[in-house]
N, C-alpha and C positions, 0 to 999 in steps of 0.2 A: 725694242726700240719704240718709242713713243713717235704720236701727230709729229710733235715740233721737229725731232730730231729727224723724222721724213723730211719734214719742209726745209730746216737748214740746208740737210745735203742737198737737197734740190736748187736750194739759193748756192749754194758751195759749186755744185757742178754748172750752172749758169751763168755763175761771174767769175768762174778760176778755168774751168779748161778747157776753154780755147786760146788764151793766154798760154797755160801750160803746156799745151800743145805744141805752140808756138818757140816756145822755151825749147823742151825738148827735141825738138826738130832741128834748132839750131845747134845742137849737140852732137843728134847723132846725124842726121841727113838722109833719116829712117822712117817714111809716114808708118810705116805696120812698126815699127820697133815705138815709135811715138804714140801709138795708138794703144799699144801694148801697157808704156809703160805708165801712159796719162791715167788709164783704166786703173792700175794696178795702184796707182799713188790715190788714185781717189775711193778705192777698195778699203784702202787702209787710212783714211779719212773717215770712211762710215764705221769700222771697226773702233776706232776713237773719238766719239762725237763731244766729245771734252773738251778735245783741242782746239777744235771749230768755233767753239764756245769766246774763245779770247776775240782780241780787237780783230778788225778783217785784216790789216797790216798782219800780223802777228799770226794768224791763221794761213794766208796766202805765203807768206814767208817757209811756214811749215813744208806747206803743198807743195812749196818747188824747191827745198831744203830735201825732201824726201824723193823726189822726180828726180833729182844731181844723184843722192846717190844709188839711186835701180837704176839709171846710167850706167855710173862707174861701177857696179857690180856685175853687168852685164859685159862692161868692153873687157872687165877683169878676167868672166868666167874662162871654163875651158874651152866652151862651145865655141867663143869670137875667136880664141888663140888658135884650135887647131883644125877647125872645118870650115868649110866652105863651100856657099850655094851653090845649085848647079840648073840651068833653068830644064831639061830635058831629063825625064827619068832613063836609067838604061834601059838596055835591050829583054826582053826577059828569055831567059834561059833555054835553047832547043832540047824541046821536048826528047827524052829518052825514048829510045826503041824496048827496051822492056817494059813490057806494063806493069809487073809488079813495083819494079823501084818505083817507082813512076807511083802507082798507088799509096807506099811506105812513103813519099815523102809528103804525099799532102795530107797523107793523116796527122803526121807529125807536125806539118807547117802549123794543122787546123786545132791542135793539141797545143801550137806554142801560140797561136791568136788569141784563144780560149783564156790564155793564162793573164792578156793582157786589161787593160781598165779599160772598162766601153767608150773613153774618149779616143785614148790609142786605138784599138781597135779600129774603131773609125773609119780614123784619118787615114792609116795603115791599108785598110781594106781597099778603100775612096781613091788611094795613090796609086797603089800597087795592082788590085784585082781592076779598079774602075780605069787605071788610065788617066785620072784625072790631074790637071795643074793644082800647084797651091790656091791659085784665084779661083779657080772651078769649085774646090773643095770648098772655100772659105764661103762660096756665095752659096753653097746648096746647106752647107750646117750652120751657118749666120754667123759666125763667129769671123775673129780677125784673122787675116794670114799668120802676122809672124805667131799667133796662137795656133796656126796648121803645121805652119813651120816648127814650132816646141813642141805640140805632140806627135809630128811626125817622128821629129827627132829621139825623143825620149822612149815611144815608144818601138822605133826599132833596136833600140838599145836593148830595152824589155828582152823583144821578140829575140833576137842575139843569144841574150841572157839563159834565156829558156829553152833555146835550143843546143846550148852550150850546158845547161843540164840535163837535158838528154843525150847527151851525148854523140848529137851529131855535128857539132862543130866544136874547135878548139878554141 
């Protein structure tokens, strides 16, 4: 990517998304899902610095032509249909009087962490071993919530996954 096409997007993200933001907010009634999806629409603006290139009408059209629908892909997914936040983690599990199970499972737990991507991991780690909220989380790794929120999500799915090929859950 070239000077110019730095500088566009810099003009692109300084006269389109807080408008856009704007947009989508009015959408979803989501600042992290807005913030998410502002990011993500203007991700895929620098990935096509061509587009940008046309009139600014015709550019900004694009920008929230593409914002509408990571919307409606998102209200579509299965995440919106079948889950649901919860603002308090549960309780975690009373410790077993055998130590050895007790030892077998956090090898195993530490086997299926391992297996996961160091973003997952993470969040995973951060939520679960730290205790921590999605806000807590979000302000210690800079990144956005509902971005804590999707690798949380995803990556206990992983962890699931990987424990379900090992054979300790169904």
């Amino acid at each position: 990517m070239s000077v110019t096409d730095d500088a566009l997007l810099r003009v692109v993200h300084d006269e389109h998304a807080r408008p856009l933001w704007r947009y989508v907010m009015s959408l979803t009634h989501d600042a992290s899902l807005a913030d998410d999806i502002v990011q993500e629409t203007l991700l895929r603006a620098w990935r096509k610095p061509a587009v940008l290139d046309q009139s600014e009408l015709s550019a900004r059209g694009w920008l929230f032509t593409v914002a509408r629908n990571l919307v409606i892909d998102e209200r579509r997914s299965a995440h919106t249909r079948h889950e649901f936040a919860i603002d308090e983690l549960p309780e975690p599990a009373a410790v077993t009087s055998d130590v050895t199970d007790a030892i077998l499972d956090r090898w195993l737990v530490a086997e299926a962490l391992a297996s996961l991507s160091l973003e997952h991991r993470s969040v995973v780690v951060h939520a679960y071993y730290g205790g921590r909220s999605i806000v807590e989380i979000a302000a210690e790794l800079h990144i956005p919530e509902g971005t804590v929120k999707s690798r949380l999500h995803y990556g206990l799915r992983a962890l699931r996954l990987a424990l379900q090929e090992a054979g300790v859950m169904r």
